[in-house]
C-alpha positions as CSV (number, residue, x, y, z in Angstrom):
1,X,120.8,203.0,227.2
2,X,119.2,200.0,226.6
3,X,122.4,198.3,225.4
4,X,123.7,199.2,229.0
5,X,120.9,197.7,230.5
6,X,121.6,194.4,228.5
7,X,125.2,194.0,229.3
8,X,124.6,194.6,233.0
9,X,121.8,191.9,233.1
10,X,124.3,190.0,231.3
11,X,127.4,189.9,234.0
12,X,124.8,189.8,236.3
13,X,123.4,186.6,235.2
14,X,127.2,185.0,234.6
15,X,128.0,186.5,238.3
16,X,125.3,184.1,239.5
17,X,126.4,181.1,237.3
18,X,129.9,181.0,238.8
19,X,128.6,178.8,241.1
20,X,126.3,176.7,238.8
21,X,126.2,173.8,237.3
22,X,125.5,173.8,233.3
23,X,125.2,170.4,231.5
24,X,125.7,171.0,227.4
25,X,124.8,168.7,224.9
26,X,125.5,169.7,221.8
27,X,125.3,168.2,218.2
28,X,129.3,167.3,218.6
29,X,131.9,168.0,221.0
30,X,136.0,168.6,219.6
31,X,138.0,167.4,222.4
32,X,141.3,168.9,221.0
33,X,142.0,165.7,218.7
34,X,138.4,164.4,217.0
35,X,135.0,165.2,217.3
36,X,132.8,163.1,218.9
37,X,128.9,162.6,218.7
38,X,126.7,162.0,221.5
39,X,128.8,163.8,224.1
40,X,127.9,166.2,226.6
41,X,129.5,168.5,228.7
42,X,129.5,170.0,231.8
43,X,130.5,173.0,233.2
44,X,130.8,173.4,237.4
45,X,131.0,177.4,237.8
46,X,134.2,178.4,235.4
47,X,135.7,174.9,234.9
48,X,134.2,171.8,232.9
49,X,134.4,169.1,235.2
50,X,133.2,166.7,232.5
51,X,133.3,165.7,228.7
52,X,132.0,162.5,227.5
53,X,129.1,160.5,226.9
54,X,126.2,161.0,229.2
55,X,125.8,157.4,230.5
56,X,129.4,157.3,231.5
57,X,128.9,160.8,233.6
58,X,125.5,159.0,234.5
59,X,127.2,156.4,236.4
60,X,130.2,158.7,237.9
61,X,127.1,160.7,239.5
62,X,126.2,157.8,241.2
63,X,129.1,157.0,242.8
């Protein structure tokens, strides 16, 4: 039962991230050809919007 419960809190909680913005900044980010430190990435409901380094998405935001 309780592993029900867990799995229902969990597609409740991604349900009410569809909307959301998530920023990730992980140690490295694989872009399909090479890693790259100092990236971040983020994520606007189910789609990243955004991979690269954070002053560059810094200055988009202002924009």
């Amino acid at each position: 039962m309780i592993h029900l419960v867990r799995s229902f809190c969990l597609v409740v909680c991604i349900g009410q991230m569809a909307s959301a913005q998530l920023l990730l900044k992980p140690d490295q980010v694989f872009d399909g050809t090479e890693m790259h430190s100092n990236w971040v990435v983020l994520v606007e409901g189910k789609t990243i919007s955004y991979a690269g380094p954070l002053a560059a998405l810094q200055d988009l935001k202002r924009t």
